[in-house]
C-alpha positions in Angstrom: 113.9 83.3 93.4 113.6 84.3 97.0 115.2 83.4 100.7 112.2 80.8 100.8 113.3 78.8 98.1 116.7 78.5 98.4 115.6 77.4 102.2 113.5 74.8 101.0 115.3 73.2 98.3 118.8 73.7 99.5 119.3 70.1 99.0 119.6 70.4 95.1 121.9 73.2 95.4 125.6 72.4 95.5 126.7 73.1 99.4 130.3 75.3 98.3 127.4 77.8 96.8 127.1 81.4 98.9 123.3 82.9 99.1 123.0 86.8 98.6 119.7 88.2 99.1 118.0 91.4 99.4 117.5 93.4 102.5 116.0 93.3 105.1 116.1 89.7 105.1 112.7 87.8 105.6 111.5 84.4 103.8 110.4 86.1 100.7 113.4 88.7 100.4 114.7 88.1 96.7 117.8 86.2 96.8 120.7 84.4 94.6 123.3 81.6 94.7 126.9 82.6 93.5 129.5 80.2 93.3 132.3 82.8 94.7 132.5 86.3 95.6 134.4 88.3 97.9 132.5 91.0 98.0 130.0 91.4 100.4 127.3 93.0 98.1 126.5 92.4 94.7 124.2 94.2 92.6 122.3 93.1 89.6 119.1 94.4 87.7 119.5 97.9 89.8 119.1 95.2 93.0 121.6 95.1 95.8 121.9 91.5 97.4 124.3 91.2 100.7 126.0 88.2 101.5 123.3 85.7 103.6 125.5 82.7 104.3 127.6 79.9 102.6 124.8 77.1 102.0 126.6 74.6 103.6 125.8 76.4 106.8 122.0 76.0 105.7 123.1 72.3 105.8 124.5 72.5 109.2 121.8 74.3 110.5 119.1 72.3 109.2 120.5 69.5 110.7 120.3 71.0 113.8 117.0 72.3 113.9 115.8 69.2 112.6 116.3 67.5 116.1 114.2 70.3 118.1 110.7 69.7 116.3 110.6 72.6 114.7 108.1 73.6 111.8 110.5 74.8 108.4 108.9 78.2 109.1 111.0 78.4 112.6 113.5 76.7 111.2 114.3 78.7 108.7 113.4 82.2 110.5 116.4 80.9 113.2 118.8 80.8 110.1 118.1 84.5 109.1 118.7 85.6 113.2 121.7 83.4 112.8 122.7 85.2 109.4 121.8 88.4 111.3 124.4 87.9 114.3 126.9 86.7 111.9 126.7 90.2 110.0 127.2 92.0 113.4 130.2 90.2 114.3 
């Protein structure tokens, strides 16, 4: 599964669910959903995922960027420069 994905369908996935995916983080960077961690990387099958965002911040977010006519493509790059300053915090 990638970043891409997840983006795009994160309707079907429950909202408490937290994305992990592989750096450095583009649309088609390999990714996960966990239901809970508190680690901030994971690794599985000799792959390290870092913590992305909770999805219902994908929720949030989408909801916002729905209202400024973007295409998903902007949309969703915004949420990965939104992930990115909320790493750097």
């Amino acid at each position: 599964m990638d970043l891409f994905y997840i983006l795009l369908n994160y309707h079907t996935f429950p909202a408490h669910q937290l994305i992990y995916a592989e750096q450095p983080w583009t649309l088609q960077s390999r990714a996960i959903l966990v239901e809970a961690s508190s680690s901030p990387v994971l690794h599985l099958d000799q792959i390290e995922y870092k913590f992305f965002l909770e999805l219902s911040w994908v929720h949030r977010l989408f909801q916002l960027y729905s209202n400024q006519n973007l295409c998903l493509a902007s949309s969703y790059q915004r949420m990965i420069e939104f992930a990115l300053r909320q790493q750097s915090d």
